[in-house]
Each structure stands twice: as C-alpha cells, then as structure tokens.
VEXDREN-2710 file (C-alpha; in Angstrom, 1 decimal):
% VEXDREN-2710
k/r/px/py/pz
1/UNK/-17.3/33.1/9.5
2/UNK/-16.6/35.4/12.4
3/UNK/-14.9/39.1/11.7
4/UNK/-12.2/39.5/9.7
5/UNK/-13.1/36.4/7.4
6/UNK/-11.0/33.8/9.3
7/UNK/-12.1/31.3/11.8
8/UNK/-12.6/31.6/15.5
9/UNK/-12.0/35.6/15.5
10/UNK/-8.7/35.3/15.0
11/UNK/-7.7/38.4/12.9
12/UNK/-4.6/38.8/10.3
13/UNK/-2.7/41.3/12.8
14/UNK/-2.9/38.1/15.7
15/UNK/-2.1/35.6/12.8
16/UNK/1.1/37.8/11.6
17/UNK/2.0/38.2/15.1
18/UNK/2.0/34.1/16.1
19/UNK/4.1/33.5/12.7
20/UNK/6.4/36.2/13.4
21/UNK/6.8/34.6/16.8
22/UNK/7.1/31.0/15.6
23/UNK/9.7/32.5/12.9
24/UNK/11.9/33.6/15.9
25/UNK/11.1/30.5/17.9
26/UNK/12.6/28.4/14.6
27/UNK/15.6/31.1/14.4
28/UNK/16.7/30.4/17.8
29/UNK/16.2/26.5/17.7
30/UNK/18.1/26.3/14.5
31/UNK/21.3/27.7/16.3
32/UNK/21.1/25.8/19.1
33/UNK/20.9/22.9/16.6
34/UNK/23.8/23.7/14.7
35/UNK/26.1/23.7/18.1
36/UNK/24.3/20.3/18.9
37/UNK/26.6/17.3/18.2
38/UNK/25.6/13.7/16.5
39/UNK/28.1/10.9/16.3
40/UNK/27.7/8.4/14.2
41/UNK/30.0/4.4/13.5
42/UNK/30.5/2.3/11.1
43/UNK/32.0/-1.3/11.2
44/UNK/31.6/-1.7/15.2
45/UNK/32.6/1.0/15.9
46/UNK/36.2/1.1/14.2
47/UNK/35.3/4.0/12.4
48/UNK/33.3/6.4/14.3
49/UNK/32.3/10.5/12.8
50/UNK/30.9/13.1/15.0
51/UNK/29.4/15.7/12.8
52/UNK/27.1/19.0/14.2
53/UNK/23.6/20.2/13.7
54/UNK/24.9/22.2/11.0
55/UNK/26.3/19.2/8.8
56/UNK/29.6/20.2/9.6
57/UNK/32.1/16.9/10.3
58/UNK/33.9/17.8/13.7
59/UNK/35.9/14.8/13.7
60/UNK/36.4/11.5/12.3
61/UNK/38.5/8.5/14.4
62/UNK/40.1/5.6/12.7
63/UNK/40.6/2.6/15.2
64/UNK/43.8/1.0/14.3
65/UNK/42.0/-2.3/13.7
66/UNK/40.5/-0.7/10.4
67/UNK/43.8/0.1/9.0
68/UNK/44.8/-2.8/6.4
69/UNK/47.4/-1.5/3.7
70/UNK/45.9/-4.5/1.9
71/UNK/42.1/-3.4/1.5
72/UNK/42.2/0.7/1.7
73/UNK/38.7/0.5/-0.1
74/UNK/37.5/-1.3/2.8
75/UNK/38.6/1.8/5.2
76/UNK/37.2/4.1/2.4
77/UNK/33.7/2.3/2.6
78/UNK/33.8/2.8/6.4
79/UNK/34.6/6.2/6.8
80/UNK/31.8/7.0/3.9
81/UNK/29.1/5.0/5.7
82/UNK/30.0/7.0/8.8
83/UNK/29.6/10.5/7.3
84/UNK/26.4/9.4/5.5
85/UNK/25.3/8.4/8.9
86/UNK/25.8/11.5/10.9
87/UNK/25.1/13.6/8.2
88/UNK/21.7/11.7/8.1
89/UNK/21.2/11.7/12.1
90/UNK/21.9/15.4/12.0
91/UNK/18.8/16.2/9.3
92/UNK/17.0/13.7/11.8
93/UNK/17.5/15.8/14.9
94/UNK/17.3/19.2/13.0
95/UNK/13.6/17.9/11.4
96/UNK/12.3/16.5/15.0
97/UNK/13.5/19.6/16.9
98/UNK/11.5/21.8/13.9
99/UNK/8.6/19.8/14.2
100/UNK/8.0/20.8/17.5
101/UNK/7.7/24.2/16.9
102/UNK/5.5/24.1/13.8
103/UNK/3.3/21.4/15.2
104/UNK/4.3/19.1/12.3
105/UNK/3.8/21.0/9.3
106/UNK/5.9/21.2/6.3
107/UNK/7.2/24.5/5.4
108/UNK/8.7/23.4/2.4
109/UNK/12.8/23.4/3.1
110/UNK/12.6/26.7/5.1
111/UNK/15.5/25.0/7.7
END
C-alpha cells in the first residue's frame, strides 16, 4: 500500500477534497433538475401532465374528448396514469443526471 494506507498515493486530505467537490457538483445538478420539466400522457394523449424535476405537477390538460359525464372513473384512471408517469419520468431523469456525477454508484437515497 503506498503512504497514507490507501491506494495509488491518494491521501485522506485529496479524498475529502474530490467528495467535497462531487457533493457541490450533486448540489448544483439537483437544482437545475428541479427547474427541468417532464411531461407525461395518458390515453393518446387526451390527458397529458407536465410535472418538474422536483415532483412538483405544473400542469395537468384534459382534452375535451376525455370528458364523458357517463364514465368519470374513466377520466379519473387517466389523469392518475399520467401523474404516475411524470412523477416516474422525473425520478428517471433526476437518477440518470446523478449517475453521471457519481460514476454510477449508489449513495443510498442522498437525492
């Protein structure tokens, strides 16, 4: 083992400074996340949800077509498969975007 008992030279002071680095890197990326928009549909597109990095629904548009006073649980079904959707696509971009920044590893539910 080389000095400082961890591989390659690299010493606790360099290793403290590259995590308080990446912890910025992951601070800053996280915003710019949480600004980013994801839209999801549901039933071609009568029922579409745009939601934001953050899980935060922005807005949710109801195509006339989808409206039938006759099967509201149908319209119900819709808009919840749409929110499930985004808010699914937004932990998808959120993950992807971290991953790039800790080279893949799992830090446990940190973001």
């Amino acid at each position: 083992m080389a000095k400082g008992g961890f591989p390659g030279g690299m010493n606790m002071q360099n290793m403290m400074r590259q995590a308080q680095q990446m912890q910025a890197k992951m601070q800053q990326m996280q915003a710019e996340l949480e600004e980013r928009e994801v839209e999801a549909t549901a039933g071609g597109g009568v029922v579409r949800v745009v939601a934001t990095g953050k899980k935060m629904i922005k807005s949710i548009e109801i195509q006339e077509a989808a409206v039938d006073p006759d099967d509201v649980e149908m319209l119900q079904d819709l808009v919840i498969a749409a929110v499930n959707e985004a808010l699914a696509k937004a932990d998808e971009m959120m993950q992807a975007e971290m991953g790039k920044i800790t080279g893949g590893m799992n830090l446990g539910g940190l973001f």
